[in-house]
C-alpha positions in Angstrom: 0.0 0.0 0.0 1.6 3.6 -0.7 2.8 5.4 2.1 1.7 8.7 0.3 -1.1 10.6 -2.1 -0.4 11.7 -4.7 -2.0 14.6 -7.2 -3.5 11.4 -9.6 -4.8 9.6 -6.3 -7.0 12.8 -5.7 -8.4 13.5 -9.2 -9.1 9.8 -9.5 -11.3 9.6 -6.5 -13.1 12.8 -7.7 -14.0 11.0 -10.7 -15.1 8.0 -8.7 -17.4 9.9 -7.4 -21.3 9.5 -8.1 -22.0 12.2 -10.9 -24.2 14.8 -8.2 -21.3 14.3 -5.7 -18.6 14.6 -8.6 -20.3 17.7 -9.8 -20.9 19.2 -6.4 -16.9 18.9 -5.6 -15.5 20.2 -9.3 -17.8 23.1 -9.3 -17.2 24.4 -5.9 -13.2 23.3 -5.6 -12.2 23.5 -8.7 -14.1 26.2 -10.2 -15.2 28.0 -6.9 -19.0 28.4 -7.8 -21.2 29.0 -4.9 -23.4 26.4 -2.9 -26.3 28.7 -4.4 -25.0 28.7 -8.1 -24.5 25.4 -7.7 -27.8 24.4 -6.8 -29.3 26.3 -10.0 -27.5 24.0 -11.3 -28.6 20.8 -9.8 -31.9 22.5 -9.6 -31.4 21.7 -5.4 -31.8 24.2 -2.1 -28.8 25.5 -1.0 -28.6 23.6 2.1 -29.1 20.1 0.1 -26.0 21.1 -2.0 -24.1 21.5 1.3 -25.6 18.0 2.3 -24.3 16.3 -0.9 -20.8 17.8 -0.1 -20.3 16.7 3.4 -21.5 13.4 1.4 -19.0 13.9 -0.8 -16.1 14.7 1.3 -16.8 12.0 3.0 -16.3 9.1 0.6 -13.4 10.9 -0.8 -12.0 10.0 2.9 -12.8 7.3 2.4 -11.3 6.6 -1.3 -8.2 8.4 0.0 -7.6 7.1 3.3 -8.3 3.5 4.0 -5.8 3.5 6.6 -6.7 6.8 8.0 -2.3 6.7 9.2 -1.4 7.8 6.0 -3.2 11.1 5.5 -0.6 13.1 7.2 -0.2 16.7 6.9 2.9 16.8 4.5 1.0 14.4 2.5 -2.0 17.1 2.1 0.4 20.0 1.5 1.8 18.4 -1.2 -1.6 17.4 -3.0 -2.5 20.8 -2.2 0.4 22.4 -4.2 0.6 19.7 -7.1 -3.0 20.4 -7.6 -4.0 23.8 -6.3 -6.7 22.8 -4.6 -6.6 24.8 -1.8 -10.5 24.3 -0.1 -10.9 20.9 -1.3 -7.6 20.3 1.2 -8.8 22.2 3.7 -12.1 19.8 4.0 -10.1 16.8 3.5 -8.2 17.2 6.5 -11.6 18.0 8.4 
């Protein structure tokens, strides 16, 4: 099992993502819409587009981190400056 993640693991567990959760992550990490542009979007309240992304963040946890040892700090810097995803670190490590 690696002792690290890396950029590729991240953008791979986005995309294993079920589409509403996938969406919900790419627009609001990687393109910084709103919850409530979002859920125009997804035709969804605000609130239930925060719902789907504690949802979200949580299976990528899980995707990420089956040991939960190997998400170390250094480990989300890193991601967090190969990929520039700044927020979407930030909630990881939540």
């Amino acid at each position: 099992m690696p002792d690290k993640i890396e950029t590729s693991d991240i953008v791979e567990a986005v995309e294993k993502l079920p589409t509403r959760l996938r969406i919900t992550i790419e627009r609001r990490f990687f393109y910084g819409d709103s919850l409530d542009a979002i859920g125009e979007r997804l035709k969804v309240t605000r609130e239930r587009v925060r719902q789907i992304e504690v949802q979200a963040m949580n299976k990528l946890r899980f995707l990420l981190a089956p040991r939960p040892e190997l998400v170390s700090q250094q480990i989300l810097e890193k991601a967090q400056t190969d990929y520039g995803t700044k927020e979407l670190i930030k909630k990881l490590k939540a």
